[in-house]
Backbone bond lengths (Angstrom), bond angles and torsions (degrees), N, CA, C in turn:
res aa  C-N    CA-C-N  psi(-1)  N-CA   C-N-CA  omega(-1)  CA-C   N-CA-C  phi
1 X - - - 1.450 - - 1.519 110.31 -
2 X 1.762 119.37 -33.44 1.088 98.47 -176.90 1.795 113.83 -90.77
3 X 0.892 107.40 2.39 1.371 122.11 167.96 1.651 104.14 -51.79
4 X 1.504 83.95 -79.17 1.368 83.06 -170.80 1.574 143.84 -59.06
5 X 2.094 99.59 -22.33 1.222 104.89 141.84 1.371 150.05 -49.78
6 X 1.444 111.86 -35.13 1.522 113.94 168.86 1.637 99.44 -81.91
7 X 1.156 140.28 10.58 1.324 134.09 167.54 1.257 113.09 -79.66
8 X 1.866 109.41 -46.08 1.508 107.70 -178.72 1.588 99.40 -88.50
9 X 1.527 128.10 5.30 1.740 108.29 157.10 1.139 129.23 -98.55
10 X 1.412 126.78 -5.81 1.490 144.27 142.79 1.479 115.19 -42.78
11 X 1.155 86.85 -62.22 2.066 87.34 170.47 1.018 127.23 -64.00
12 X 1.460 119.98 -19.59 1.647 121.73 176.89 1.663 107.25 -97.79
13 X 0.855 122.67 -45.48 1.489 125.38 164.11 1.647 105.16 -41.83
14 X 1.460 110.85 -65.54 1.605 104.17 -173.46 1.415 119.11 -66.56
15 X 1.330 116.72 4.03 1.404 124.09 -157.69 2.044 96.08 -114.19
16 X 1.399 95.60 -18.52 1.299 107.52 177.40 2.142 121.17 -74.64
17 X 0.654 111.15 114.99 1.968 122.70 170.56 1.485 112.84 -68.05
18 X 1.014 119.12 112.05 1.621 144.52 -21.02 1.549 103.44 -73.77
19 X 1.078 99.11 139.31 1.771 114.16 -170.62 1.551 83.49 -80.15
20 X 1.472 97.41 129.33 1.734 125.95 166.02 1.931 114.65 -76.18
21 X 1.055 89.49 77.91 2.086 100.82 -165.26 1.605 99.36 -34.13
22 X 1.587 100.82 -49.33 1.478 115.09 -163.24 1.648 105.13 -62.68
23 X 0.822 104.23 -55.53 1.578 110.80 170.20 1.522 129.20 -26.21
24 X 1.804 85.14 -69.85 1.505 101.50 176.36 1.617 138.42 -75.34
25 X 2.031 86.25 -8.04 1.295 85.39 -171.65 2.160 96.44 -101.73
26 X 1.274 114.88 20.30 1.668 118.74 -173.55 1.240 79.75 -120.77
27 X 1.666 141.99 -9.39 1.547 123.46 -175.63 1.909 89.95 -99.04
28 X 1.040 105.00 -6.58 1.702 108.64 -174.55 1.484 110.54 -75.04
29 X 2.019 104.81 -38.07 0.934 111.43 -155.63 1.584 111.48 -91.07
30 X 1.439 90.42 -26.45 1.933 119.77 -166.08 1.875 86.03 -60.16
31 X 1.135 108.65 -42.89 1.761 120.76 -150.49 1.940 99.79 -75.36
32 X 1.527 97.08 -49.18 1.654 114.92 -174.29 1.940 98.93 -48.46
33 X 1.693 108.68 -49.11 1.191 101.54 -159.65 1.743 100.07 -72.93
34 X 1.550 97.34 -52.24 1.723 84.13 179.43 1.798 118.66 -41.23
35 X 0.997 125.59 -45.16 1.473 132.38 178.83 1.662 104.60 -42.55
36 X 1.573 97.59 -56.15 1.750 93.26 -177.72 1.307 116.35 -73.90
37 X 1.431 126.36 -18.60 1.345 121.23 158.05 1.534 130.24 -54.01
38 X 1.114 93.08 -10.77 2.059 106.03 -152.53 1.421 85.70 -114.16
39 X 1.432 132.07 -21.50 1.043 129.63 159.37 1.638 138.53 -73.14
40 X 1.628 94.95 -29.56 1.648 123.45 175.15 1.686 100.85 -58.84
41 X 1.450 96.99 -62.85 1.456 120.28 -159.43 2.166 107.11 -58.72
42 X 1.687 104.71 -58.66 1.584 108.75 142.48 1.762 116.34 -23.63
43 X 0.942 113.98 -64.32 1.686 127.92 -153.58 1.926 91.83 -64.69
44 X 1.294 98.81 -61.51 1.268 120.24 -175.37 1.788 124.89 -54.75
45 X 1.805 109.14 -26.24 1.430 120.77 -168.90 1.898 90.74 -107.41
46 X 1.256 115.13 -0.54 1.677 108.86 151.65 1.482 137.54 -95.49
47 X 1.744 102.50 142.93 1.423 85.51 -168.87 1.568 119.06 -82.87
48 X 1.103 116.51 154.87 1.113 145.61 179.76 1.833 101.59 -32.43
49 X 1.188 145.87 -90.52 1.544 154.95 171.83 1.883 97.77 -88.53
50 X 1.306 82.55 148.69 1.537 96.17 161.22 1.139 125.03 -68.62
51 X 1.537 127.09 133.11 1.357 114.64 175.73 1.430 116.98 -70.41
């Protein structure tokens, strides 16, 4: 969910005159890490060999 929230505030920020670079580019970054977390956590809730 919060993924997808900073998805629809990326778009409104960039959609905003004069686009705030700084902003958008720490909402780029804030978003990248959650993703690799959500990926850790995935990686981590599989088992090890196939049964």
């Amino acid at each position: 969910m919060e993924h997808a929230d900073l998805d629809g505030l990326i778009d409104r920020v960039s959609g905003m005159l004069p686009v705030d670079e700084l902003q958008l580019q720490r909402l780029k970054k804030r978003r990248l890490a959650l993703k690799d977390r959500i990926a850790r956590l995935e990686q981590a809730s599989e088992p090890d060999e196939p049964a």
